[in-house]
C-alpha positions as CSV (number, residue, x, y, z in Angstrom):
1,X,-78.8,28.3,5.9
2,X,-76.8,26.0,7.8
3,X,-78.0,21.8,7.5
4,X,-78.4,20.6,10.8
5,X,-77.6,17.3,12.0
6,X,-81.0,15.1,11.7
7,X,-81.6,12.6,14.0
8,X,-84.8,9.8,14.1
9,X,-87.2,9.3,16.9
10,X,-89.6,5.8,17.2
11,X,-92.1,6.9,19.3
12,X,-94.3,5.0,21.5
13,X,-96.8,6.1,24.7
14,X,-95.8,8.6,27.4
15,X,-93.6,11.6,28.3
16,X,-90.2,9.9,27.1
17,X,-91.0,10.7,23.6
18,X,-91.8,14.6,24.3
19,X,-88.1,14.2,26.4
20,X,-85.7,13.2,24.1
21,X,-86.8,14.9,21.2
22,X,-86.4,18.6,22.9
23,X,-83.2,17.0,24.5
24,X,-82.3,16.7,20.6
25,X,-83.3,19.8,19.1
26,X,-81.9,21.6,21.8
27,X,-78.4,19.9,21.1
28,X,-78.9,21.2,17.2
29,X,-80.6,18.1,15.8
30,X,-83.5,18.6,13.4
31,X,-85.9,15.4,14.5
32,X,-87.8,13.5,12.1
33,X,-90.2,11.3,14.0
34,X,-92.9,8.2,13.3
35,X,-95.4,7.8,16.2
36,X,-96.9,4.7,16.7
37,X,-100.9,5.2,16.0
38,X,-102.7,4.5,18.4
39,X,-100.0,4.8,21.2
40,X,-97.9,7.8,20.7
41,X,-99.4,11.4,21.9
42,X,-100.2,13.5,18.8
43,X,-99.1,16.6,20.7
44,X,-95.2,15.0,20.3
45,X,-95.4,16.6,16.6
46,X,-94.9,19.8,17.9
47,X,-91.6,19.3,19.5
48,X,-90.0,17.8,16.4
49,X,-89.7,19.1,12.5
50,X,-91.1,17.0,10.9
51,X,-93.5,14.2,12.2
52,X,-95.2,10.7,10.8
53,X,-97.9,8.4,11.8
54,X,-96.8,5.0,11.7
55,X,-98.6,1.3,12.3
56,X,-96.7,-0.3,14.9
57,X,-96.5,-3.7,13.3
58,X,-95.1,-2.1,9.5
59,X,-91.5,-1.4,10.0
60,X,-91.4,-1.3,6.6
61,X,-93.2,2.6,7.2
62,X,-91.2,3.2,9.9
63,X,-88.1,2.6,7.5
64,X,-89.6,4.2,4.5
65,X,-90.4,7.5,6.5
66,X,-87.1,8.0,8.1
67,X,-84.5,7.1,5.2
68,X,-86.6,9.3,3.4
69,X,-85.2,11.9,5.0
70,X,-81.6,10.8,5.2
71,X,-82.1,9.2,8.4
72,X,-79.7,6.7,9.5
73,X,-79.1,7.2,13.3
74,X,-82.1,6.9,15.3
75,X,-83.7,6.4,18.9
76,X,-86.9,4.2,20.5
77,X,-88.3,5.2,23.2
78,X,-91.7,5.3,25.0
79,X,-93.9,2.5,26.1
80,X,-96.1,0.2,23.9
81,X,-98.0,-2.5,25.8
82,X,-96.8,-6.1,24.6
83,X,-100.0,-7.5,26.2
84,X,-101.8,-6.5,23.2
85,X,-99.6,-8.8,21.0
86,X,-101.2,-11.8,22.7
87,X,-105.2,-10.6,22.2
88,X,-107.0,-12.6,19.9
89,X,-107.1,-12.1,15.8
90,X,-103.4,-10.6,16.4
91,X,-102.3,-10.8,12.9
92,X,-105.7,-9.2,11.6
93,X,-105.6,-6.5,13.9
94,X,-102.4,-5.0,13.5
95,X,-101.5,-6.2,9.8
96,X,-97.8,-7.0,9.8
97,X,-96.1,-5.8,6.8
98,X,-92.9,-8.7,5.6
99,X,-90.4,-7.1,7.8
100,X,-92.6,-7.8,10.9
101,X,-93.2,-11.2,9.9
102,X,-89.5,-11.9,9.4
103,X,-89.3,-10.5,13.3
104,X,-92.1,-12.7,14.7
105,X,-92.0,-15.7,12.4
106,X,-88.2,-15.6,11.4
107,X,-85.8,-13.8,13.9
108,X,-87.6,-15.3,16.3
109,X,-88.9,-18.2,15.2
110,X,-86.6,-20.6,17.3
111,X,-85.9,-17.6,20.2
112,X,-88.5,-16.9,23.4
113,X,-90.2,-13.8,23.1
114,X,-89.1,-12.1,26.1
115,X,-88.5,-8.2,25.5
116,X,-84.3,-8.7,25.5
117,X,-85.2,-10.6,22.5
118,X,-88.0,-9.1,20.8
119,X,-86.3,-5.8,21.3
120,X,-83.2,-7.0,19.7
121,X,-85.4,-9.1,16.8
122,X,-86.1,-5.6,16.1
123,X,-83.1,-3.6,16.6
124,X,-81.5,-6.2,13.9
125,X,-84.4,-5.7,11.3
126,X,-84.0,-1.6,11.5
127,X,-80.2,-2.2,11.1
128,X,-80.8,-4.1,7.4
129,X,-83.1,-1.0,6.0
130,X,-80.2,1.2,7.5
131,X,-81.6,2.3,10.6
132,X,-79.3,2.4,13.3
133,X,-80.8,2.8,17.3
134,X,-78.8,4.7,19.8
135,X,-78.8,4.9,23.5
136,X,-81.9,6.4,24.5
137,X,-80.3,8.0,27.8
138,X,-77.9,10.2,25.0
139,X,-80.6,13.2,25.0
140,X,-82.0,13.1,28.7
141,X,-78.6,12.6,31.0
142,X,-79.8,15.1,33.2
143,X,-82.4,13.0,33.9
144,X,-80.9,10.0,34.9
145,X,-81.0,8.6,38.0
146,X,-78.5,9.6,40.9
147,X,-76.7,7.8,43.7
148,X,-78.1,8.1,47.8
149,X,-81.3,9.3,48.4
150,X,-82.6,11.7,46.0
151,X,-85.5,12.7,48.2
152,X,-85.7,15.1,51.8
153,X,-88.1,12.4,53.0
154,X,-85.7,9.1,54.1
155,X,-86.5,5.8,54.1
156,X,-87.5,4.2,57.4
157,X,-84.4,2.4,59.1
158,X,-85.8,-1.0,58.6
159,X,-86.3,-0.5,54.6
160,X,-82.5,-0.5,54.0
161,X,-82.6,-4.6,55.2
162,X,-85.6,-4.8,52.5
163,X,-83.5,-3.3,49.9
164,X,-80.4,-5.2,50.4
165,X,-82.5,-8.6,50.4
166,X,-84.6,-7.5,47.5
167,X,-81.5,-5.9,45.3
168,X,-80.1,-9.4,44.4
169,X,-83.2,-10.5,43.5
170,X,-84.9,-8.1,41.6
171,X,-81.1,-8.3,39.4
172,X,-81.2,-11.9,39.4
173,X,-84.9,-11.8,37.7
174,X,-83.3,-9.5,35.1
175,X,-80.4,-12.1,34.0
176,X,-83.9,-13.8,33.4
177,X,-85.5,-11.4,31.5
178,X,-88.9,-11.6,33.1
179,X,-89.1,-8.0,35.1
180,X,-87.6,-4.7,36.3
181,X,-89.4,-4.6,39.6
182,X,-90.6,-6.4,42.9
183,X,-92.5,-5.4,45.4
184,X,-90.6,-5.6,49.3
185,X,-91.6,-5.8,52.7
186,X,-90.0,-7.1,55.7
187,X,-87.8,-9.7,53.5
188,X,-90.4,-10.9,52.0
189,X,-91.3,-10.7,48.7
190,X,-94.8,-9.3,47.7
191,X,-94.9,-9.0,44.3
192,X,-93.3,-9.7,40.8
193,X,-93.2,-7.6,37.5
194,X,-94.1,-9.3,34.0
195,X,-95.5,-8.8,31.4
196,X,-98.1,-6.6,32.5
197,X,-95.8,-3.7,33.4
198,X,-94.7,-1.6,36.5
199,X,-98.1,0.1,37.2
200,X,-100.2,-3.0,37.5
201,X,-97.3,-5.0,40.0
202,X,-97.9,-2.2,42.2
203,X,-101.5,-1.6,42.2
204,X,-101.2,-5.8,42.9
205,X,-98.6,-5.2,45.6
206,X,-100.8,-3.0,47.3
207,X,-103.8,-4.9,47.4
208,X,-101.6,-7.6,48.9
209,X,-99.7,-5.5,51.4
210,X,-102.9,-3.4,53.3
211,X,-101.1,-2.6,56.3
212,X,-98.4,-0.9,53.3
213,X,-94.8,0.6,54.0
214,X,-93.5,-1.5,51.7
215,X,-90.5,-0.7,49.0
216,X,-90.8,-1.0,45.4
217,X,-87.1,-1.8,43.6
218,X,-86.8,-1.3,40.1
219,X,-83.2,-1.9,38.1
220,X,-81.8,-2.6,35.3
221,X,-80.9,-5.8,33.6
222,X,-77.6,-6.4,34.7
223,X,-76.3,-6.7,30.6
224,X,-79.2,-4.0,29.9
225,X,-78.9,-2.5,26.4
226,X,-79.1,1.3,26.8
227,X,-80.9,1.4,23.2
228,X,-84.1,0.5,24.9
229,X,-86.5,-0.7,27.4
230,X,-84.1,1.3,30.3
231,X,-85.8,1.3,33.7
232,X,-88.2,4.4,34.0
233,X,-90.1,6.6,36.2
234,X,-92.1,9.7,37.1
235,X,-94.7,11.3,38.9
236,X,-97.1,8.7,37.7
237,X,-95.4,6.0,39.7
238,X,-94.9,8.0,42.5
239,X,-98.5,8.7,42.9
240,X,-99.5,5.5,41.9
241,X,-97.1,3.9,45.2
242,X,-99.0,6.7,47.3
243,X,-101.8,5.1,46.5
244,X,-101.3,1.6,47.3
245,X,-99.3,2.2,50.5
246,X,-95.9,2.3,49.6
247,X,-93.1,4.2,51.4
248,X,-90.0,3.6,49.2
249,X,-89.0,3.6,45.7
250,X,-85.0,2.7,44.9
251,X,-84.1,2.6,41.5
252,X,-80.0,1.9,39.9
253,X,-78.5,5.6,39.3
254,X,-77.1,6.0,35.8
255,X,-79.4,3.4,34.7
256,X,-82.7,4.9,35.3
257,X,-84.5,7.8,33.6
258,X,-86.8,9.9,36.5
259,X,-89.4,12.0,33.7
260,X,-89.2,15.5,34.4
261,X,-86.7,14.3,37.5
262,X,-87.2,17.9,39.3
263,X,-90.9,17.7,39.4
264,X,-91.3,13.9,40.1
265,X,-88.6,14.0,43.2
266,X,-90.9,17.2,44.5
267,X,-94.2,15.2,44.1
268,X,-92.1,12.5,45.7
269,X,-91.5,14.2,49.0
270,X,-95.0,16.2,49.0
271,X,-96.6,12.5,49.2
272,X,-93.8,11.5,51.9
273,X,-92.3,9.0,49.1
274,X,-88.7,8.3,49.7
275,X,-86.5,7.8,46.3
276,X,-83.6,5.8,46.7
277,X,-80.9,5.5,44.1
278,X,-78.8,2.3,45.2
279,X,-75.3,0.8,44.5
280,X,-75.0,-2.6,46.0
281,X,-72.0,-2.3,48.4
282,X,-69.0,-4.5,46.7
283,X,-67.8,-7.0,49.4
């Protein structure tokens, strides 16, 4: 019997999981993943070999579970909602193992918590126990986003002038670290992403913009690391910008994974949603 290449897989909510671990085994790699309790979907352990519940605030597990099997190389993906870290009787409710204190209370003891460097906090801490992460784009290129307007249904004329304005801005809150997305409409900005995530912006944005045809832009960090938190969407945004009024959704091509892309662009022109992918114009 031939030994396949292994590779890990930290799992948290959502399709993205479910994504890169048949992109995996389909390019020969025998997965071995840990799914967050309480956040990953336990139907994800039927599309990899071998599968582990982990608590999301023991890395030590996560560690344990994957060098166990030889594991060195390994990808994160899939949400996990940081609002929870700041709900009362934190520590008690998730029970850090050392490694996660040495995150919170050490790595980032003198650093904001903003996810660039939370994310990197962690990245660090998997690198001492001997897990390495990788781009989490290697196993789902065919899902990444594409330049012009991926969509039969075009955006109106007058959106292009909201996505120009909007562009530099949405890229200029990145360099911040606060957010991947604002809400747009006639030059005017309408709403800002947090911490509370995509979703919730534009269920705000729409309560804010009634008379809707407004443009939702969503990019990457201009220094984004590919190893994780890269932009993401799917038929779940698009139905939740149908919803609340929208008419546009751009998005940076090679930067942004579209889940299930052939589906989500088809849901995307069934609900008259135009998907832009943009590349500023250099000058």
């Amino acid at each position: 019997m031939i030994n396949r290449k292994k590779i890990g897989l930290i799992a948290g909510q959502g399709r993205l999981p479910f994504m890169i671990a048949d992109g995996a085994r389909a390019a020969g790699f025998e997965v071995i993943c840990v799914g967050f309790k309480d956040q990953a979907d336990p139907a994800l352990a039927e599309h990899v070999d071998h599968f582990y519940w982990v608590p999301l605030a023991r890395m030590g597990r996560w560690i344990t579970k994957l060098r166990y099997h030889g594991i060195t190389e390994t990808i994160m993906v899939g949400r996990v909602a940081k609002r929870r870290m700041y709900t009362p009787w934190r520590i008690v409710q998730y029970l850090p193992d050392w490694r996660a204190f040495r995150v919170w209370y050490g790595r980032l003891r003198h650093m904001d918590k903003r996810n660039d460097s939370l994310l990197t906090a962690i990245a660090d801490e998997l690198a001492s126990g001997g897990i390495i992460l990788d781009d989490s784009t290697r196993y789902c290129q065919e899902h990444l986003a594409r330049s012009g307007v991926m969509t039969r249904t075009q955006p109106p004329k007058q959106t292009w002038a909201d996505i120009e304005f909007g562009w530099k801005i949405v890229k200029q809150m990145g360099e911040l670290d606060i957010g991947q997305a604002i809400a747009v409409k006639e030059r005017e900005v309408i709403a800002v992403e947090a911490i509370e995530g995509t979703d919730r912006m534009i269920e705000r944005a729409g309560g804010l913009c009634k008379v809707g045809g407004w443009t939702l832009i969503k990019t990457a960090k201009p220094a984004q690391d590919m190893r994780f938190d890269v932009p993401t969407i799917g038929p779940g945004t698009i139905e939740n910008l149908k919803k609340n009024h929208a008419s546009c959704l751009v998005v940076e091509p090679e930067r942004t994974i579209i889940i299930d892309m052939p589906e989500t662009l088809k849901l995307a022109d069934r609900l008259k949603i135009a998907v832009v992918g943009y590349v500023q114009p250099t000058t």
